[in-house]
Structures are given as C-alpha cells and as structure tokens.
N, C-alpha and C positions, 0 to 999 in steps of 0.2 A: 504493500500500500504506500509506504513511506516513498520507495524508488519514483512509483510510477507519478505521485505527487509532485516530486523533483522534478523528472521528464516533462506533464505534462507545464507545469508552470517556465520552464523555458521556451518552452514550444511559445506560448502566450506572450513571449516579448523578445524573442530571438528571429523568430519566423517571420519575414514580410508576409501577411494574409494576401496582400495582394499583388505579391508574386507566385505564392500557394497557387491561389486563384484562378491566374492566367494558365497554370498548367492541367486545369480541369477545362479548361474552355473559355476562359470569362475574359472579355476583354476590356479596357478603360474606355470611359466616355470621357472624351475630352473635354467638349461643351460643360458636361455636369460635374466635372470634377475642381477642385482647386488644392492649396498648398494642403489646406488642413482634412481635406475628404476625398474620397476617389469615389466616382460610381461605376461600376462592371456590370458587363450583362455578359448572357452564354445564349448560344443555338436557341436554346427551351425556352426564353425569354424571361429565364428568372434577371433581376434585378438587385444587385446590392449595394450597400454604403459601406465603404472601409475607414475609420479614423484609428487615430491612436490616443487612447485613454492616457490625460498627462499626469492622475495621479498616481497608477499605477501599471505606467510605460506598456499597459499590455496591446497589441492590436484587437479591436471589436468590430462587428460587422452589425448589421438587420440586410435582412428580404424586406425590398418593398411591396414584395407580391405576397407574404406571408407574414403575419406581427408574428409569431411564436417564432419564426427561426432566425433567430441573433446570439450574441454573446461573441466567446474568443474563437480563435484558431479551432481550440478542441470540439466547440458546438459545429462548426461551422464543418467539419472534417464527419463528426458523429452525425448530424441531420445528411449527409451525401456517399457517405463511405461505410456508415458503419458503426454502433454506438461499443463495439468492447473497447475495452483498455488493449489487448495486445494489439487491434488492428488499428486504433490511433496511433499507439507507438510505432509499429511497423510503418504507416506511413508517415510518418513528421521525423523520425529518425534519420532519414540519410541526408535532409533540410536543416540539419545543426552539424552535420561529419564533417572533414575537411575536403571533401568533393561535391558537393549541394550540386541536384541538379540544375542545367540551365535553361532558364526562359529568357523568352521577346523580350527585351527592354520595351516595345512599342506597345506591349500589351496589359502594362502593369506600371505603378509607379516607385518609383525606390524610395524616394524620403515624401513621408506624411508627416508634417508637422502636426503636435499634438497639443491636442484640445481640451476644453474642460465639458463637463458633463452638460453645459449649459446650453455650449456650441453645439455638441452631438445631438443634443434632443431636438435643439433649431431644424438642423439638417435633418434631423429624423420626421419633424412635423411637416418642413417643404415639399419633401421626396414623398409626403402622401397626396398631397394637393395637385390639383388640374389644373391644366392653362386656361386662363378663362380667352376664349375669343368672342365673348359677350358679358355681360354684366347690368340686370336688370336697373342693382344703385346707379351705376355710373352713368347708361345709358339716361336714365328715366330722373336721377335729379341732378344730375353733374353733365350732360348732356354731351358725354363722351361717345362716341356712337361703336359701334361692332367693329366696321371698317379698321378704323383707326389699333382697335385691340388686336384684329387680326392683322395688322400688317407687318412687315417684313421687321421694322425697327422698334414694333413693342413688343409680339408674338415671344411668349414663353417669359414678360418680364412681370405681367399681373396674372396670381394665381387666384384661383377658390377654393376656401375653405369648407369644412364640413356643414356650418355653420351660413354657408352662400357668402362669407364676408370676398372683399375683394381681397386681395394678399400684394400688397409690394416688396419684397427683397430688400434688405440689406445686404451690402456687403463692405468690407474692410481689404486689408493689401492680405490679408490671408484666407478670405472666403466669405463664406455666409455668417453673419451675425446676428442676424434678428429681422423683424420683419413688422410693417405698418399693418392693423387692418381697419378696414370703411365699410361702410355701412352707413342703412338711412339710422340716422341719431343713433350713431355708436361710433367712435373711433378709439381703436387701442394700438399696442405695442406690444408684443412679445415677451413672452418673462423671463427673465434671464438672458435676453439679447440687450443691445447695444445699438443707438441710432447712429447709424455711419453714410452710408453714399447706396443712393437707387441711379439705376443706371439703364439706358435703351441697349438694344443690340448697339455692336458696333462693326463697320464696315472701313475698309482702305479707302472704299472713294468718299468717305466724309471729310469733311472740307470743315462744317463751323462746330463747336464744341458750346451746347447750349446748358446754360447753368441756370433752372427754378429751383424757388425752394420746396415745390412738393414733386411728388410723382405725377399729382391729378393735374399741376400747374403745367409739368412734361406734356403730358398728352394731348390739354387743351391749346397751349402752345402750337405743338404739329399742326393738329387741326385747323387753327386757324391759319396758320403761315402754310402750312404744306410741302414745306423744304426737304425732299427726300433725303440731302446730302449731310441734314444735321444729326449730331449725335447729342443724347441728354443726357445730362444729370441729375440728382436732385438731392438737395444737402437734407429734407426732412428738420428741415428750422434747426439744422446743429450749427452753433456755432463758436464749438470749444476749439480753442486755440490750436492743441493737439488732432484734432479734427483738420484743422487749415493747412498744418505744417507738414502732417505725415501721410494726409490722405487727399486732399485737394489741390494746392499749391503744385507737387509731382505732379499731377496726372493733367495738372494745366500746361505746366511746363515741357513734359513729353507730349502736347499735341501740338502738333503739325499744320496750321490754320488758322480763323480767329476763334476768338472765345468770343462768347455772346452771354452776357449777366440779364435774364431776362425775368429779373426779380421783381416785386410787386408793386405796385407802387403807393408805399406809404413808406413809413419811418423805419419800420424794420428792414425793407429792403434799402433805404439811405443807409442803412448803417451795415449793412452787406457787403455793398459798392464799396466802402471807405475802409472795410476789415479788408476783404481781398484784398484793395491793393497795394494796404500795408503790409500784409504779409506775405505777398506774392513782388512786391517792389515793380510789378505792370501796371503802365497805364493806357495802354492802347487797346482798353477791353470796347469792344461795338456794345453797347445801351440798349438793351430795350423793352420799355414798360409797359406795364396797360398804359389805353391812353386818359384814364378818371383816374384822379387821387382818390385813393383808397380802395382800388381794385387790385385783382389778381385776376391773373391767366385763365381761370374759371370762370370767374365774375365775366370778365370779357368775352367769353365765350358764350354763356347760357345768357346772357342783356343783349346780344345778337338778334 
C-alpha cells in the first residue's frame, strides 16, 4: 500500500497529463488553451481541461463532456485504462524511467503555469457554457442584434450561462480570470475571478485597436461604426494602476496601428483619457465619444 502511495503521488506531479494525453489520442486546442490551461480533445470527441494545481504542484484535468470524470493523472489513466493499482502503475511507470516515451510536441503543451483553485473553477464554469450567437437581454434591451454576436470579431467572445445570463470573459497575460454576467436587472462578476481585459477576436489585417470601457460599449461600438478592421477591448471600469502597466499599456504598445479611446462620454471617461496617457506616455490616441455628454456607446446606440 505504502509503495504504491509513493508511485502513485509522483505520477501526480512528475507526469505532464498533457503529454500523457497526447499519447492516447488527444490533441491541444490552441484557440482554447493558454499559459495556465490547455484544452484537448481525441477522435471520440471527449473534451478536456489540463491545469496544474499550484498548491499542490499536482496536474488535474475534468471532461467537459462528463462532471464525474476529473481529478489527477491517476483518475484520469483509471476512468480510460483501467481502475487496479498494478495496471496504473504499469502504465505511468516507464513516464518517470530515464527513457519516457516520446510524443508531438505539437500535440501537447510542456509548461502549464499553475493556478489557484479559483482560476481552475473559472475555467471549469466557461468550458461549460455556449456561445451565445443570440441573446434575448442584449438583443431586446441593449439593442445589440444577433448579426453583430454572430460575427466573425465577437463569435465565441459572449457566452451563456445556465442561468440564460450573457457571459463576457476575462482575461489576464496568463488566461482566463473571471468573467462579467448581464442580464435584464442583474449584473455580476465571478467569484473568485479578477476584473482584467475583455477582448474581440483578433485578426492581422486589423489596422485600429478600439478601447470601451464595457464589452456591451465593444459591441454597440461595431454596430454602429461597422469597421471590420477594428479590434476591441474593454477594461470592464478597471482602472488599477497594475491593470494599466502590466496589462494594457503592453498590448497598446505591441499594436501595430492606431489606438482609438472610445470611452464615454462623461467624467469617468475624462479621467480615462488623462490615466492612459500618463501611463502609456502617448499622445496621439484618435478620440472618440458618444456625441451627448453623458452617454455611452449603448446609450448611442439604442437613442438611434
């Protein structure tokens, strides 16, 4: 008992799962994965999430096709291979020798940065949810229409919950963080996530880098301008400093084209304009605001 204890708890933080993985079939999604998570699927169309538990270094997975089949390496080997102790050891044994056998690099990821139980559970609630290419809230009182959900530059960025709420994504320079949700008179935030940067698809032939402060201000944005070539952001009203320097400022800096600050127009977005470009030390961001003091990119939208 003692032995196999030993064994199996090496296995649990010695073994990439998701180099394991790739050698049953499974390959990475690239789209869905990032530093801190990898998503794999195989032939059969199961579906997994791989992080690394950073309080105890171990790798863990879930099915998003099944809630029961999750845990380490060992679940993960027992639910497809086989539940005794000598045939988990048999196979996870020659994955710690000094010959381990070799897999795709292209099918698997090597370093998973690892996570708190906070982030995994984020990642575990998103990987349940649909893409909404409709939404009753936003269509019917935010006057965001289907089109615009289904198109090429928001498609897969608003999800739905069980709940029918809308879902916007967080993310950070490491993944998924947390997550916005809307609904008619309800608005919340994630538990245990972190408001960081919502974001459209992105494309090479984008040319302007659009900065609102909401997701829904992104959307009604497009709609009204109709700029295939822009890309969005949306700070979600953050505006800690730490937020500016290590997440926004970058990724102004690394674009290639203008920035466009198309923040609201009231007080809070004055003092938007005047934080970026202290902290970003630019001044040649393009303007542009609703045209009524005290609107937003909504408001302009649905007073149409």
């Amino acid at each position: 008992m003692t032995r196999f204890r030993a064994d199996f708890e090496q296995y649990k933080s010695m073994i990439n799962l998701s180099e394991y993985a790739s050698s049953l079939g499974y390959k990475k999604d690239k789209k869905l994965s990032s530093k801190n998570s990898v998503c794999m699927r195989n032939s059969a169309n199961d579906k997994v999430i791989i992080s690394v538990d950073s309080s105890s270094g171990h790798y863990i997975y879930f099915s998003v096709r099944d809630y029961s089949d999750n845990g380490t390496i060992i679940d993960f080997v027992a639910n497809r291979k086989g539940k005794g102790w000598d045939s988990i050891i048999s196979e996870l044994s020659p994955w710690v020798s000094s010959a381990p056998p070799i897999s795709n690099i292209n099918y698997y990821q090597k370093d998973i940065l690892a996570s708190a139980k906070d982030t995994q559970a984020i990642i575990n609630s998103l990987s349940q949810m649909k893409i909404a290419l409709a939404h009753h809230y936003l269509e019917s009182v935010r006057g965001v229409n289907h089109k615009t959900l289904a198109s090429t530059r928001f498609s897969g960025k608003v999800l739905i919950d069980s709940r029918k709420n809308a879902i916007f994504p967080h993310v950070d320079k490491n993944g998924a963080c947390g997550y916005e949700m809307r609904n008619k008179n309800f608005k919340g935030f994630s538990t245990g996530g972190k408001k960081c940067l919502w974001t459209s698809n992105w494309f090479k032939t984008d040319q302007r880098l659009v900065i609102c402060e909401s997701a829904i201000d992104s959307l009604s944005y497009y709609q009204i301008k109709g700029f295939d070539n822009d890309r969005f952001f949306s700070t979600g009203g953050t505006s800690e400093k730490t937020f500016f320097d290590e997440i926004l400022v970058p990724s102004i800096k690394y674009f290639k084209g203008d920035i466009v600050l198309a923040v609201d127009n009231d007080d809070g977005g004055d003092r938007f304009i005047q934080q970026i470009k202290e902290e970003s030390s630019i001044n040649d961001f393009v303007i542009d605001r609703p045209s009524s003091r005290g609107y937003d990119w909504n408001k302009e939208l649905t007073d149409k």
